[in-house]
C-alpha positions in Angstrom: 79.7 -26.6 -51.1 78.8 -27.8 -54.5 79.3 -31.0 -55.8 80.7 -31.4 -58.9 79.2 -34.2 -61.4 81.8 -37.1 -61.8 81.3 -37.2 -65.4 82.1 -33.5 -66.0 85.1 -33.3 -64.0 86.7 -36.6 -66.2 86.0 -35.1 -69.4 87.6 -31.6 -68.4 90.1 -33.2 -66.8 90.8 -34.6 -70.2 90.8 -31.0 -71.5 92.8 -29.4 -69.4 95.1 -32.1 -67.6 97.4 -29.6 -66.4 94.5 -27.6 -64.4 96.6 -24.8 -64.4 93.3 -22.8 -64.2 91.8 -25.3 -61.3 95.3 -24.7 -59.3 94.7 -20.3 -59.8 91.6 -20.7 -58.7 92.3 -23.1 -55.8 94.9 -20.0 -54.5 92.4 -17.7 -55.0 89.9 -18.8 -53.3 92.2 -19.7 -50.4 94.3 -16.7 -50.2 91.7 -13.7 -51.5 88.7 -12.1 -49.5 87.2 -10.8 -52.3 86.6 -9.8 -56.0 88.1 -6.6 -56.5 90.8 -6.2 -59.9 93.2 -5.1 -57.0 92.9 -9.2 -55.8 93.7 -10.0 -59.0 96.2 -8.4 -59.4 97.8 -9.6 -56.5 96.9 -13.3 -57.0 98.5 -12.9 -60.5 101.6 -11.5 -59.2 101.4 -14.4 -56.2 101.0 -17.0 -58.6 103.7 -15.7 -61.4 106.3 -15.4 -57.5 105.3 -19.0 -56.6 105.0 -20.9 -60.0 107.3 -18.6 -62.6 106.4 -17.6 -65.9 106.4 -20.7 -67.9 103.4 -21.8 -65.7 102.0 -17.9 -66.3 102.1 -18.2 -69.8 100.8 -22.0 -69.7 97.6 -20.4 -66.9 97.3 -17.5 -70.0 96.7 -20.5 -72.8 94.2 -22.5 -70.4 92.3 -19.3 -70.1 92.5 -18.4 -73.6 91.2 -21.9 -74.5 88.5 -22.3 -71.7 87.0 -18.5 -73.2 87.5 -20.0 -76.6 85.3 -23.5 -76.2 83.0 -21.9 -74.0 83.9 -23.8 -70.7 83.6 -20.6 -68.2 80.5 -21.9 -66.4 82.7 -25.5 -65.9 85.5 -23.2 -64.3 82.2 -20.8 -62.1 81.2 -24.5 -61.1 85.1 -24.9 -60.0 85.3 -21.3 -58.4 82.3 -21.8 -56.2 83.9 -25.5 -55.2 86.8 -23.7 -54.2 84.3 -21.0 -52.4 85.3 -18.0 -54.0 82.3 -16.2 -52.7 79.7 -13.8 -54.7 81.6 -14.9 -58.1 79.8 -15.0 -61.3 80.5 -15.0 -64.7 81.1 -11.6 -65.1 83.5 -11.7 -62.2 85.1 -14.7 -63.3 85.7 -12.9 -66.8 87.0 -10.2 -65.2 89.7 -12.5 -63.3 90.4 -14.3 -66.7 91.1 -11.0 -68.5 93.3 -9.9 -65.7 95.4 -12.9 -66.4 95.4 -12.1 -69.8 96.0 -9.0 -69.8 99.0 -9.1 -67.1 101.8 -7.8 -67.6 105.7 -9.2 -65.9 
């Protein structure tokens, strides 16, 4: 398991204080087997069941804002935490564009 660096986590804790993205991939990594677009689609659909669409569309804005400051290696860092196995950061792009790109 990796251990994250205690300064790290404050300062995107401070970013994202929601950690709508940290919860998703807390789920996912609990509840999925593996990396297939299939598994994301059916975590998106779990979480959208379980949290409703406000949250959705709040998960969709973290995303969009992690891709847009660069942060996807903090959230890889997170995944692996949360022992999503074999993900990378083209997996973990391809899990953030399926949230983007959902549709409900």
């Amino acid at each position: 398991m990796i251990k994250m660096n205690n300064l790290d986590e404050k300062i995107y804790k401070e970013k994202y204080p929601e950690g709508y993205i940290q919860h998703y991939l807390a789920m996912f990594g609990a509840i999925q087997d593996n990396l297939l677009e299939s598994n994301f689609e059916s975590q998106n659909r779990m979480y959208l069941d379980n949290e409703g669409k406000e949250e959705f569309l709040e998960l969709r804005n973290e995303v969009a804002k992690a891709k847009q400051q660069k942060d996807l290696n903090w959230f890889l860092q997170l995944a692996k935490f949360f022992e999503i196995e074999n993900i990378n950061l083209e997996s973990l792009n391809k899990m953030f564009n399926s949230i983007e790109k959902f549709k409900f």
